[in-house]
N, C-alpha and C positions, 0 to 999 in steps of 0.2 A: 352887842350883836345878839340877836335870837336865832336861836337854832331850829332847823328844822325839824318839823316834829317826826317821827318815825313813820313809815307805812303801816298801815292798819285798816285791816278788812272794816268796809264802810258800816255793813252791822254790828260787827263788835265794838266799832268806835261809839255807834247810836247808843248802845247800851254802857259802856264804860263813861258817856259823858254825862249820867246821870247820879253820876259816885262825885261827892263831892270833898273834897277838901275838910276833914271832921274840925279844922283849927281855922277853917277861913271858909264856911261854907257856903259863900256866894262862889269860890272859883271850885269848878272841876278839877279832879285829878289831871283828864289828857290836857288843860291848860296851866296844868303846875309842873308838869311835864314830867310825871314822876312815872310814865306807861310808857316803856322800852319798847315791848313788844306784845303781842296778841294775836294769837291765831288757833287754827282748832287742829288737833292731833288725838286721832282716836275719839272720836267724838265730845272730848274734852277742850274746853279753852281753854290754852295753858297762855297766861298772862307772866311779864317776867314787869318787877317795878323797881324801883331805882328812890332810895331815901333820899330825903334835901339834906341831912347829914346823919352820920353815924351815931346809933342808939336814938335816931326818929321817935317816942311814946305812938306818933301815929299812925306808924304805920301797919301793927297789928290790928286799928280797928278799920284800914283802909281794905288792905286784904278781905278783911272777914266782910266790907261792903262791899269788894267787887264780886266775892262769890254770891254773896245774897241778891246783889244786881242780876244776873245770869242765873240762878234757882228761879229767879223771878219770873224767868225767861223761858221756863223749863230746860236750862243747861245743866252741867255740870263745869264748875272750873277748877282750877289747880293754879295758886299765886305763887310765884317765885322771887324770892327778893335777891336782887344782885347789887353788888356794890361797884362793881368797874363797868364802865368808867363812872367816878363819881358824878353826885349831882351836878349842876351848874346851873347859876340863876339865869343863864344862858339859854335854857327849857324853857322856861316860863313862857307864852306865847304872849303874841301883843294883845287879845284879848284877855287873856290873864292879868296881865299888867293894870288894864284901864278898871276889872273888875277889881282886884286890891287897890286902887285908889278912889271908886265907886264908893268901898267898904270904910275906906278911913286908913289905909297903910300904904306909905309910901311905898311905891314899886322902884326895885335896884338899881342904883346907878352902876356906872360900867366898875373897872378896877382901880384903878387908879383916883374918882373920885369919890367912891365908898371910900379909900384911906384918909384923905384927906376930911371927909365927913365926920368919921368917924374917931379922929383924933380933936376934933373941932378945930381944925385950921382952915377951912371954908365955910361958909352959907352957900350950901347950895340942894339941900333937900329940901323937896318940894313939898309945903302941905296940903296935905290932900282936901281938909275944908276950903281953904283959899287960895291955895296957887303962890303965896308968898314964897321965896326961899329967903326971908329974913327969919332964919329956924336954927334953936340951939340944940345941942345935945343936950340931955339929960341923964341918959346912962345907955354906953355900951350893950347893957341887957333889956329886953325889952319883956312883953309876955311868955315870948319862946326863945329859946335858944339862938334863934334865925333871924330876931327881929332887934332893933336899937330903937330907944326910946327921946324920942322931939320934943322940945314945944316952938309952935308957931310964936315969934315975938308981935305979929299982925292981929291976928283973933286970935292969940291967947290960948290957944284949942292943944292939945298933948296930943300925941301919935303915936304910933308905930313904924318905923322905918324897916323894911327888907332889908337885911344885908343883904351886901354880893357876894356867891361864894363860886368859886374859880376850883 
C-alpha cells in the first residue's frame, strides 16, 4: 500500500522536488517520502523530514540541500527532523518506485513477502535489469542499511533490493 503523500503548498513542492535523494539520486526526496510537511511561518519555510531509519548518515546532507534549494530561491528555511511517526516504505510514491528500479534497485515488496525474501524462502524479488524473480539472496546487507543484496540467476546481474520497513 502507498501512502498518501502529505499536503504541500504547490511551490514549495516545485522547489523541494529538485532536492534529490544524495544515496539514489535519480529519486526526489518528496518521492522518497521523507517531506512531512512544508509550509512558511514568519517568512521562513519551516520543512519538517522524517528519516528511512534512525541514525540516517543522510539526512544531514539532505537538510543542508533543502535549505540551499530555497537560498536558491531567495528564501530562508528552517529543517526539522522528526521521528514519529516513523519512516515506512509505505511513502515512497509509485513514481519513486519505477525510478529505484529505473536506477538498478529493486523497489519493496509489501510485509510479509520482504520476510519471506529475505530469509531466502521465496523467489520472488524482482530484477530490475530483467524482470526475472528467478533471484537469490546474497546478503541481508546491501550498500545501505535500507537495502539487501540479489543476484539475478537469469542475467547474472547483482542488485540492490529495498527493504520494507513497517
Amino acid at each position: 500500500m502507498i501512502a498518501e503523500q502529505p499536503n504541500i503548498d504547490k511551490h514549495l513542492k516545485t522547489i523541494l522536488a529538485t532536492v534529490s535523494d544524495p544515496e539514489i539520486p535519480v529519486l526526489a526526496i518528496l518521492e522518497m517520502g521523507v517531506v512531512r510537511e512544508a509550509y512558511i511561518e514568519n517568512e521562513i519555510v519551516q520543512i519538517k523530514i522524517t528519516p528511512t531509519y534512525s541514525g540516517c548518515p543522510a539526512m544531514d546532507v539532505i537538510a543542508d540541500d533543502i535549505i540551499a534549494a530555497f537560498e536558491n530561491e531567495g528564501m530562508k528555511a528552517k529543517v526539522e527532523l522528526i521521528l514519529s511517526p516513523a519512516w515506512t516504505t509505505d511513502w515512497i510514491t509509485t513514481k519513486g518506485r519505477k525510478a529505484l528500479e529505473e536506477y538498478g534497485i529493486a523497489a519493496p515488496l509489501n510485509e510479509h513477502a520482504d520476510k519471506e525474501a529475505l530469509l531466502g524462502n521465496k523467489k520472488i524479488v524482482k530484477c530490475p535489469q530483467c524482470s526475472s524473480t528467478n533471484t537469490i539472496l546474497v546478503s541481508q546487507f546491501g550498500s545501505t542499511a535500507c537495502k539487501a543484496f540479489f543476484k539475478c540467476e537469469d542475467c547474472k546481474e547483482p542488485f540492490d533490493y529495498f527493504k520494507c520497513l513497517k
